[in-house]
Backbone bond lengths (Angstrom), bond angles and torsions (degrees), N, CA, C in turn:
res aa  C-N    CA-C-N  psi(-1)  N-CA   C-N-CA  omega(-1)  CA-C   N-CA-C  phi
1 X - - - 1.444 - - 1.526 107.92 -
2 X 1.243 115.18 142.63 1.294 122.36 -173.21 1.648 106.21 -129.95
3 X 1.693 115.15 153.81 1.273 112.31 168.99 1.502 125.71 -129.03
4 X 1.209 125.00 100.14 1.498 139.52 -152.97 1.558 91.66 -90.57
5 X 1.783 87.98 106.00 1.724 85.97 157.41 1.159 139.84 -92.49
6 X 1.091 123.13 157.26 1.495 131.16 177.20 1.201 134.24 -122.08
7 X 1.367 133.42 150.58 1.689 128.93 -159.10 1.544 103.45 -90.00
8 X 1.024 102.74 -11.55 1.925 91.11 175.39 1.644 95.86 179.66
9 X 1.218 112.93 163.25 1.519 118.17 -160.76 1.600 99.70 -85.44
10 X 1.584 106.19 162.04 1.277 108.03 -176.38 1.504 114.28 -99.77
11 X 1.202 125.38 168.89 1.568 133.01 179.19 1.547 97.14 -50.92
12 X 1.503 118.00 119.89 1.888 100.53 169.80 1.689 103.59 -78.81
13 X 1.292 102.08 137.33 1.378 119.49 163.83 1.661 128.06 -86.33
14 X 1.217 124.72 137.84 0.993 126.49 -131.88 2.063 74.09 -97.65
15 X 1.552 103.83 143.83 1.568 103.13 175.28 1.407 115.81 -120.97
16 X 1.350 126.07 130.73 1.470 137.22 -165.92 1.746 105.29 -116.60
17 X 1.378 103.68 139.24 1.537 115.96 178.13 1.452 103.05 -118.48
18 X 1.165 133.59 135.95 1.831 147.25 -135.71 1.687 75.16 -120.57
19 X 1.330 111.14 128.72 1.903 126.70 173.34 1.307 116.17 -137.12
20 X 1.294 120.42 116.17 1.714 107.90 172.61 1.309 129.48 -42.78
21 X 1.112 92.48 132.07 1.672 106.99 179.52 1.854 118.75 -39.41
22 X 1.693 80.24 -57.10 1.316 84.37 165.53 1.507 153.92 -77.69
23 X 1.670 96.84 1.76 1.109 105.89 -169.44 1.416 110.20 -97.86
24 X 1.206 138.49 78.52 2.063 146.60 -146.52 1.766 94.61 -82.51
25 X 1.205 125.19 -58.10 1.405 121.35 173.74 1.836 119.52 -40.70
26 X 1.434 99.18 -32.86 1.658 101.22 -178.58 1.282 114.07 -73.68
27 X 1.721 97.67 -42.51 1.755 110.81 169.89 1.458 113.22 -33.87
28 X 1.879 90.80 -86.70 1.602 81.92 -174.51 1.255 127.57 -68.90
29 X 1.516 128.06 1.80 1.654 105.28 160.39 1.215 114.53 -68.89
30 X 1.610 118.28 -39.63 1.064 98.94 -175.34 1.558 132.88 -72.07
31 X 1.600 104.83 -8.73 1.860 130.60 -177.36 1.484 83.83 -66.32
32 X 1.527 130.76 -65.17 1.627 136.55 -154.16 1.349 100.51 -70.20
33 X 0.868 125.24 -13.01 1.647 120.66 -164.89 2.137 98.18 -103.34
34 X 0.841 105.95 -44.44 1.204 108.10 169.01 1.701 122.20 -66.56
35 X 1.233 102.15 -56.50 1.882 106.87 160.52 1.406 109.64 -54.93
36 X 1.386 135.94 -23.91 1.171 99.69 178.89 1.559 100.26 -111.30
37 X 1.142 123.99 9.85 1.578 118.28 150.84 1.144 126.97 -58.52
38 X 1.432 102.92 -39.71 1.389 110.12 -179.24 1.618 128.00 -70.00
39 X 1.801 97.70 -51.23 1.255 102.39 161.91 1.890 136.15 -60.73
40 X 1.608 103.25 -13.03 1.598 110.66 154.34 1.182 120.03 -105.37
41 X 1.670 116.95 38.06 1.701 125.44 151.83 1.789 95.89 68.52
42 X 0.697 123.84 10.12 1.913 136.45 164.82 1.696 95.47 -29.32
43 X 1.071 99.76 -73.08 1.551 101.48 -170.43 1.470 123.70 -85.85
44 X 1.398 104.59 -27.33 1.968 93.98 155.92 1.521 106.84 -65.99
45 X 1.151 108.11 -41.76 1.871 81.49 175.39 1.295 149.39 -63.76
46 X 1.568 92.77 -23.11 1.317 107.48 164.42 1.551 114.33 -72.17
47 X 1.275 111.74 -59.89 1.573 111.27 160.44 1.789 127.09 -17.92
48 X 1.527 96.66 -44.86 1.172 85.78 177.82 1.758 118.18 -103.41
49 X 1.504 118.09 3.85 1.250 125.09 166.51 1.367 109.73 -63.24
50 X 1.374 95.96 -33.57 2.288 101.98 -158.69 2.128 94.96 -96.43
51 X 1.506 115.00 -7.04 1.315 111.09 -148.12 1.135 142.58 35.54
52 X 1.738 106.80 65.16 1.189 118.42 -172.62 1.721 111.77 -101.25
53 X 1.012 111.42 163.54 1.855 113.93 -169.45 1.331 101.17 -110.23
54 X 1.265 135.04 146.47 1.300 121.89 165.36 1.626 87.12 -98.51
């Protein structure tokens, strides 16, 4: 493992996962699983583990 530094953080890019159209059960688990990450601060914490800015 290596750690590449950097002089100041980069723009975060927003990341997308490709789901069949047809598949609506995968959707919303995966919709519920994210809402309730969010709503138990999941991703501000991580945000602030990695020091990321929104």
């Amino acid at each position: 493992m290596m750690i590449v530094p950097v002089s100041a953080p980069q723009s975060p890019t927003p990341v997308a996962m490709l789901m069949p159209q047809a598949d609506q059960v995968w959707i919303n688990y995966v919709n519920t699983w994210i809402a309730l990450k969010q709503k138990g601060g999941f991703f501000d914490e991580l945000g602030r583990k990695w020091k990321l800015s929104n």
